[in-house]
N, C-alpha and C positions, 0 to 999 in steps of 0.2 A: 507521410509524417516524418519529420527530420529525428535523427538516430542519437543517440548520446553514449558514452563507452561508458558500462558500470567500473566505477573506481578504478583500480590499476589493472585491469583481466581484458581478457580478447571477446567480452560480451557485448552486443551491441544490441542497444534496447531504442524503443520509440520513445519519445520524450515527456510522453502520458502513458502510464500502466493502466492495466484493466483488474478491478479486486473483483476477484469469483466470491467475499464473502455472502454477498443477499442472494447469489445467483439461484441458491437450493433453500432460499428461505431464511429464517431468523433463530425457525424454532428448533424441533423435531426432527426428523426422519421422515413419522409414520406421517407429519406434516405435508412432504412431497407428493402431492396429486400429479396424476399425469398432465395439469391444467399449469402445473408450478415445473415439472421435466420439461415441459416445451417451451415454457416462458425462458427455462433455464438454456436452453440452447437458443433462443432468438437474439437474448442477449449474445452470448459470445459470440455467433457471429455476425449481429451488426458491431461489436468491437474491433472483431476482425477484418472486417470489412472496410472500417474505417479508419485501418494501420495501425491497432496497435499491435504492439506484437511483442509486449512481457505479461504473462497471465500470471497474475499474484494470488497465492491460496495459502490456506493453511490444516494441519490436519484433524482443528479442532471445527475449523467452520463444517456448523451442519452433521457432526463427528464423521467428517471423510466425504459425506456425499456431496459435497461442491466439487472435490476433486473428480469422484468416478462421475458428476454428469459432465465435466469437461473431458474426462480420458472418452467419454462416449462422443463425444463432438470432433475432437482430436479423430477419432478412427473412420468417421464419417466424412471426414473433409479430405480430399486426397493430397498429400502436401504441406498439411498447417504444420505437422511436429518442423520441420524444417525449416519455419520460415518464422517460428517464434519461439520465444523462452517463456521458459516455465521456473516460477519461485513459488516454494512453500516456504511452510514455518514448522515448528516443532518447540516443544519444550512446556506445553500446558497439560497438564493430564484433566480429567473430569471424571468427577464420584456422584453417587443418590445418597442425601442423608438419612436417617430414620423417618422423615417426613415427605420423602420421595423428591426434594429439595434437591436441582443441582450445585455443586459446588466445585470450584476447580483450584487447584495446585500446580507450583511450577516444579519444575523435573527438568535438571537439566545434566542429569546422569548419563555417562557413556550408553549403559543398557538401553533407556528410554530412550534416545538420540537417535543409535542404531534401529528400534523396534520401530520408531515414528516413522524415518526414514521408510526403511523396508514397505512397511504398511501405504505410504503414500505413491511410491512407486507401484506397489499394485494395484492400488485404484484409479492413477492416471492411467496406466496399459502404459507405460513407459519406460528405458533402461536407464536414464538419466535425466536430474533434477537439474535446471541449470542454475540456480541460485537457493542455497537453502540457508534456513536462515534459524537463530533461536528467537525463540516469537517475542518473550519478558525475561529478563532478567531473573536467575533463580540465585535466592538467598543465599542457598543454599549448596550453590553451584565451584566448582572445584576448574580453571581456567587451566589446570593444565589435562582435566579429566576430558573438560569439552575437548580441545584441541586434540587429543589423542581420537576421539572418536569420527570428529570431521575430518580429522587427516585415516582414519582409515576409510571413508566413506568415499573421498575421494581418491585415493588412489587404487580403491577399486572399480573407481569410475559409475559410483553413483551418484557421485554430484561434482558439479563443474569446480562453482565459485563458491564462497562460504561471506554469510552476511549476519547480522544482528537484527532485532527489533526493540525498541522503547528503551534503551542501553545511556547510560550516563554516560559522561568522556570517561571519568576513572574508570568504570567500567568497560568502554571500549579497550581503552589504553590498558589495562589491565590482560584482557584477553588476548590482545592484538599480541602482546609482550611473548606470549607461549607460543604463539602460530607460527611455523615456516613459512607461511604464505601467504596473501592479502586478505585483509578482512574489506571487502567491497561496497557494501552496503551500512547504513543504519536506517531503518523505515522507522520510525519517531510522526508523532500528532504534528503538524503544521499547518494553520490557515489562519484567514483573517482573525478569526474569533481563537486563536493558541498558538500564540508567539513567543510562547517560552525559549523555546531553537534560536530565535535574535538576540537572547538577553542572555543562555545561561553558557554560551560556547561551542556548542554544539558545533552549528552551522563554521566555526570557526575550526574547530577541529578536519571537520568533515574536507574545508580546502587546504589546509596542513599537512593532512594525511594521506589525501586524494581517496577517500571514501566518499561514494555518492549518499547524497539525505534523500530515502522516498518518504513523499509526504502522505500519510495515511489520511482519510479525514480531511481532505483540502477544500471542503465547503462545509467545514462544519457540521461532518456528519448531516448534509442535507438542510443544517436551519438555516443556510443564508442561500440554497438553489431555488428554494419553492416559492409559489408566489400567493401563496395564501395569508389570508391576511396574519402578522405573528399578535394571539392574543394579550391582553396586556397584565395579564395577571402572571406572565414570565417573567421571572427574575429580571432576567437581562432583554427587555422588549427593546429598550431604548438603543443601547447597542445594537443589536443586529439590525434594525429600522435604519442606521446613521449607513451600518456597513452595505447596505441594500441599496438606500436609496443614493450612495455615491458611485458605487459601481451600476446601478442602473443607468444615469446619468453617462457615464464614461462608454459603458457599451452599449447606448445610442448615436455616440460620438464614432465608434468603430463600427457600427453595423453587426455587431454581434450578441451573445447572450450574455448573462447576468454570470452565467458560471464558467461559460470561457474568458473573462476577463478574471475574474477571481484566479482561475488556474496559470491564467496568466503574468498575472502578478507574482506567484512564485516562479514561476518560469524563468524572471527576468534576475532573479538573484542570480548573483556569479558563483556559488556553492553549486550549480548541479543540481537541485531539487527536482526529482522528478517523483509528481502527483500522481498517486494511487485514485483512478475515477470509479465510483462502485457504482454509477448507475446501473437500471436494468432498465429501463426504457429505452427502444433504441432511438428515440429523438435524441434524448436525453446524453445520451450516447454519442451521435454527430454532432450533436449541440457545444460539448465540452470538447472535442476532439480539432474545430474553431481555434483553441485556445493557442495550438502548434505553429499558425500563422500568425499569432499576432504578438510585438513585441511592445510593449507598452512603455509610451513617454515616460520620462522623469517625472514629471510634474503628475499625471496618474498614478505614477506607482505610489508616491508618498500622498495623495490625496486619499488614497486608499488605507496606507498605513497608519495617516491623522486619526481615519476615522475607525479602524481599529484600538488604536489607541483611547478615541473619545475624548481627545486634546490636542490643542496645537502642538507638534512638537519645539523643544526649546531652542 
């Protein structure tokens, strides 16, 4: 799979990421069966197998356990720490309410930063994160309090490079303003079905700056991969039916799947977008990983966009 550099840093990543969030489930903990530990390792490595080689996590997914069943894959594979990057997130905390209700808050306190951190290095088995990242934007968050804490993180060499998630431009630009050193990432919602990134700047920042965009969510959270039929008592049936059956169409034309054309349509942007794939099937898996070969005509990519749109454009 062909390499892309994150933003202005010496990290070279595959040009599709692999998201460890379903890899330990959705729910729970007590949830992980030993039927769900072994699915969890099939996945990573037919990911790995099939070049990717940036592992995206965070320390909220599964509260940690997505990370230790990768640091457990990681120790089993002889080799892999070396030959891939590893990104988390931090900055979400999670509470039980009086009705045993989870609820979550962002924290994006030097303290919490540091503790996340720490915590997520222990559960990969690792000395160094190589992209970390703050997961949401906190309210409440003090830009020169983050920076101080990521600038100690790294210059103790616990993390390489320093990145954002779901972060506005002001709020990049904001951040960016405190840091001695690059901010490399923004991971932000992009796909057919959430184009906000085309309209509100983003994407535009993102080549200004030389910040790379990962696209979280680049099939729509799975509603435009599957091929079931979509019922029509969905809001948006119509929509995702237009976005389906044109890129079906198109990846009959290339010999490929439905969702490595999708991923390949962000590919084609000149912003850098590299697509977070959260499959856990490993077809599913090979299937999007397709997406690296193929560059998609002109005339595709915007047939694609129309019908995201659900109008000519003007």
């Amino acid at each position: 799979m062909q390499t892309r550099t994150l933003g202005h840093s010496s990290l070279a990543s595959s040009c599709l990421a692999y998201g460890c969030w379903r890899i330990a489930g959705y729910g729970e903990i007590h949830e992980c069966t030993p039927e769900r530990v072994e699915h969890a390792r099939q996945s990573v490595l037919a990911a790995y197998e099939n070049g990717y080689t940036l592992f995206d996590h965070a320390d909220i997914y599964a509260q940690g356990y997505g990370e230790e069943l990768f640091g457990r894959v990681l120790r089993e594979v002889s080799g892999m720490r070396d030959r891939v990057l590893i990104a988390s997130k931090c900055g979400i905390s999670r509470g039980i309410d009086a009705d045993s209700h989870p609820y979550y808050r962002y924290d994006s306190s030097a303290a919490h930063i540091v503790e996340s951190c720490e915590g997520s290095l222990n559960r990969l088995g690792v000395e160094t994160i190589d992209l970390y990242m703050i997961h949401r934007p906190d309210f409440l968050g003090d830009p020169m309090e983050i920076a101080r804490a990521v600038t100690q993180l790294r210059d103790q060499g616990k993390i390489r490079e320093f990145g954002v998630s779901n972060f506005r431009c002001g709020q990049v630009s904001l951040l960016k303003k405190n840091l001695s050193f690059p901010l490399v990432v923004n991971q932000i919602e992009i796909s057919l079905m959430q184009l906000a990134a085309f309209q509100d700047g983003t994407l535009e920042q993102c080549q200004l700056e030389g910040i790379t965009p990962m696209a979280w969510s680049p099939l729509g959270g799975g509603k435009l991969a599957g091929h079931d039929p979509i019922s029509m008592t969905v809001a948006d049936h119509g929509h995702r039916g237009r976005i389906r059956d044109t890129a079906d169409a198109i990846a009959r034309a290339h010999g490929v799947s439905r969702s490595a054309v999708m991923l390949a349509w962000l590919l084609r942007h000149p912003s850098g977008i590299l697509p977070v794939v959260g499959a856990t099937q490993a077809e599913h898996i090979e299937q999007a990983a397709a997406a690296a070969q193929l560059i998609l005509p002109r005339e595709h990519w915007y047939q694609l966009m129309e019908a995201a749109h659900g109008q000519r454009l003007p």
